[in-house]
C-alpha positions as CSV (number, residue, x, y, z in Angstrom):
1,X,81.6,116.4,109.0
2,X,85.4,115.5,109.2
3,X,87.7,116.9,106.8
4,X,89.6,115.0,104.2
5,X,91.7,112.0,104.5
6,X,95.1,111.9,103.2
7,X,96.6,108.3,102.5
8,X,100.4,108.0,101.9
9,X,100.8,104.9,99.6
10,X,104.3,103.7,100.5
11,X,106.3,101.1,98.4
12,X,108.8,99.2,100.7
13,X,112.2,100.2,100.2
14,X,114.9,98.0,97.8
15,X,114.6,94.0,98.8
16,X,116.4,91.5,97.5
17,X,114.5,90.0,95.0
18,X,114.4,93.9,93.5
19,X,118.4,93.8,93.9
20,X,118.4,90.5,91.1
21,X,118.8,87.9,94.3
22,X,118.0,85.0,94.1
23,X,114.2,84.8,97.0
24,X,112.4,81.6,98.2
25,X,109.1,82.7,99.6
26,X,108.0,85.9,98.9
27,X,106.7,87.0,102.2
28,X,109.9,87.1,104.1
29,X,112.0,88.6,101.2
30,X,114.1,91.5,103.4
31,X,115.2,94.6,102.2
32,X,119.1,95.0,100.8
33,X,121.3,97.4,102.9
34,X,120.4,100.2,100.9
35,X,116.7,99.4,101.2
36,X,117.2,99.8,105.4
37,X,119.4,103.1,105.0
38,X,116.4,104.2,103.1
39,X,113.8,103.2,105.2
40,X,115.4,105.4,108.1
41,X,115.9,107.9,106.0
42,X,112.2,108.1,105.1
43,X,111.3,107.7,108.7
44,X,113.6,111.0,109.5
45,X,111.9,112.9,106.1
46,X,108.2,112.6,106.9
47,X,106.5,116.0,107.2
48,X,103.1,115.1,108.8
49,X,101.7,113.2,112.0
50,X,99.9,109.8,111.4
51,X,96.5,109.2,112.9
52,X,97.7,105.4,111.8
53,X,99.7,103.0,110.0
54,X,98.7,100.3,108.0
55,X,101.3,97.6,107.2
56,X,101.5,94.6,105.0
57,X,102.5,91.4,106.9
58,X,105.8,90.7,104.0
59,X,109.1,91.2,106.0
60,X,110.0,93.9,103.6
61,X,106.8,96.1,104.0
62,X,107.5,95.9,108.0
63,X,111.2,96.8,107.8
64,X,110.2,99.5,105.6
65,X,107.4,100.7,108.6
66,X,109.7,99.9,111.5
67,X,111.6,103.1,111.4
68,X,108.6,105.1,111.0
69,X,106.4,103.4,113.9
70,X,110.1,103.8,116.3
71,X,109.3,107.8,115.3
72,X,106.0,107.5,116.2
73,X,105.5,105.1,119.2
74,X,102.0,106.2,119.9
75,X,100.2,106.1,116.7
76,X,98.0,102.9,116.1
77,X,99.2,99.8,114.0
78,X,97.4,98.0,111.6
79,X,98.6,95.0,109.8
80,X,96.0,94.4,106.7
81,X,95.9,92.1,104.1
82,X,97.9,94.4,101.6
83,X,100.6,92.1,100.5
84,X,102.2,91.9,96.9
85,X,100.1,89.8,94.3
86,X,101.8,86.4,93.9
87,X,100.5,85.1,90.4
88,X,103.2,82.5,90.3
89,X,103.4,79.5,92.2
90,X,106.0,80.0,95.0
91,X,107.1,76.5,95.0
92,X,108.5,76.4,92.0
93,X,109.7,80.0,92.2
94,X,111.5,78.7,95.0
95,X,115.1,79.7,94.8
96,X,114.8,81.6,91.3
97,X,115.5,85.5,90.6
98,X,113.3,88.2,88.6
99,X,115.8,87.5,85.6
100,X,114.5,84.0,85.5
101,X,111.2,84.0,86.5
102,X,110.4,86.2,83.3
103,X,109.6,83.8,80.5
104,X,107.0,83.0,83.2
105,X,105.9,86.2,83.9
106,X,105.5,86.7,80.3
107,X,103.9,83.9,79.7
108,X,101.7,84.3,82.7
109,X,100.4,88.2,81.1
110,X,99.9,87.0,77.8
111,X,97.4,84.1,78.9
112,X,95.0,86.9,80.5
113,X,93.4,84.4,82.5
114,X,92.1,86.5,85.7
115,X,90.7,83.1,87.1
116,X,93.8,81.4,86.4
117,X,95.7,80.4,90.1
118,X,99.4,79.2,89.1
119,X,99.0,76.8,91.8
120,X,99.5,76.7,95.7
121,X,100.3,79.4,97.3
122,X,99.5,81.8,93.8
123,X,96.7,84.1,93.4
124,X,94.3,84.7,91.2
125,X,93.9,88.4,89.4
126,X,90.6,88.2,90.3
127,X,91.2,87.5,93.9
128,X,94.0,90.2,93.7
129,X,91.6,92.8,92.9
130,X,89.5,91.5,95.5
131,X,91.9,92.3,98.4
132,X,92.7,95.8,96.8
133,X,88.9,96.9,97.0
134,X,88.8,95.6,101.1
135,X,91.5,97.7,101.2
136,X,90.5,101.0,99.4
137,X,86.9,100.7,101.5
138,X,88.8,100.3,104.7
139,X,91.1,103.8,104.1
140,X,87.5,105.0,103.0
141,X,86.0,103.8,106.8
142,X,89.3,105.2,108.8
143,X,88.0,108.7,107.0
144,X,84.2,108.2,108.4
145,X,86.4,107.5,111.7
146,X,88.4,110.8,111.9
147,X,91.8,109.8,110.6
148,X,93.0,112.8,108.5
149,X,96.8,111.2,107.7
150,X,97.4,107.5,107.4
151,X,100.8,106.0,106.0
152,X,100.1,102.5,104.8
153,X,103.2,100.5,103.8
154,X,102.8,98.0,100.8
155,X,104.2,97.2,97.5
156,X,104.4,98.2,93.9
157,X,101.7,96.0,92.1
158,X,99.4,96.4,95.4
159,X,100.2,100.1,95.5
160,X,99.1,100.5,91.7
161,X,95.5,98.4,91.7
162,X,94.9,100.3,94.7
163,X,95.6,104.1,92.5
164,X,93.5,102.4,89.8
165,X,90.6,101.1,91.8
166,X,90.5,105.0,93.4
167,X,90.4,106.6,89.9
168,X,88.3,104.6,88.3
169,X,84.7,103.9,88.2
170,X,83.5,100.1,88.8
171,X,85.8,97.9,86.9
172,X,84.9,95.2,85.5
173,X,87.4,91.7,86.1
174,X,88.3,90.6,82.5
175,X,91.2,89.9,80.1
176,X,90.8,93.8,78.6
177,X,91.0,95.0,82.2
178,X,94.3,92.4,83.1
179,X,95.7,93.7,80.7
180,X,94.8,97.1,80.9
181,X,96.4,96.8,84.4
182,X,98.8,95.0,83.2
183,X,99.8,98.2,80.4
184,X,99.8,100.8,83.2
185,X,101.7,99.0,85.9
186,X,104.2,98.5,82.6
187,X,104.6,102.3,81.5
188,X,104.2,104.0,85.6
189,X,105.9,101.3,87.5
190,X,106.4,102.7,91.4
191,X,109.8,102.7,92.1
192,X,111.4,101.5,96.1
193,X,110.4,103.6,98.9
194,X,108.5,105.8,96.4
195,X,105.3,107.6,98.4
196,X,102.0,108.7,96.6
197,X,99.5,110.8,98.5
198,X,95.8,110.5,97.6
199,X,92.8,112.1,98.8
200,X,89.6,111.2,100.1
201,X,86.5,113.4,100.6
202,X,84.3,111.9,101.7
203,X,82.9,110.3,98.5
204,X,85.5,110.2,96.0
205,X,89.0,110.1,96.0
206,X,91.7,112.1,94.4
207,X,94.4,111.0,93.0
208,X,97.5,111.7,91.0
């Protein structure tokens, strides 16, 4: 029987759009100066050797990696599907910052719609939760594989479904459990660069 897997959930260091700029599409958002001093310094502060890393494909996910995958030129890369949830339409998003975009937001919440797509290019809460459970039952098949210490590199709303998917039992897609999402990711938001282990034995995972 293999031992346990550890999974180090990794948000992507400061980007732009986290910095108040202004950001056209969201997938090539880059991280701020600070953001790359602190993706070397995580890639110098990392106690353990990765079996592999798992990287979103958003610019600011893979800078975040980069340093780390220089350290470790052997280890396997993965590139999944773990990109941030875009609930808004990016077109007309296009050239706006955080500031201005929350009337949206808000108004985007509120309407606890999880079918609802913004329009092209956005994606629906349903569908969001979708990609986080591939996810979760991918770490879970690395484990039935032999990895015992994966890094995955993603981002703060993707990093949170997937806590909540692990600690929870089945959840059921509905407005209570948008917003109940919603309410968590609120009151524990994941800061830049901020890691979070979890544990998988097996069958169930741990989590803190």
């Amino acid at each position: 029987m293999n031992g346990p897997l550890v999974v180090h959930l990794i948000r992507h260091g400061e980007s732009a759009a986290n910095a108040g700029q202004a950001s056209d599409d969201p997938a090539s958002i880059p991280l701020t100066e600070f953001g790359l001093l602190q993706a070397h310094h995580l890639a110098h502060t990392i106690s353990f050797t990765p079996d592999r890393l798992i990287v979103s494909p958003y610019r600011r996910a893979q800078q975040t990696a980069a340093p780390v995958i220089a350290r470790f030129p052997g280890v396997p890369v993965d590139e999944w599907p773990i990109h941030e949830f875009t609930y808004l339409c990016p077109e007309r998003c296009r050239g706006t910052t955080a500031a201005e975009r929350l009337s949206w937001v808000k108004a985007y919440w509120d309407a606890g719609d999880p079918d609802h797509i913004d329009g092209p290019g956005a994606e629906s809460f349903t569908a969001f939760l979708g990609r986080v459970r591939q996810a979760v039952t991918g770490l879970a098949e690395l484990s039935n594989q032999g990895a015992a210490q994966v890094a995955l590199f993603g981002h703060g709303q993707f990093i949170q479904a997937m806590r909540w998917v692990m600690r929870e039992p089945p959840i059921r897609v509905s407005r209570d459990s948008m917003r109940a999402f919603r309410q968590i990711d609120r009151e524990n938001p994941i800061g830049n660069q901020v890691g979070i282990a979890v544990r998988y034995d097996g069958q169930k995972w741990a989590v803190t």
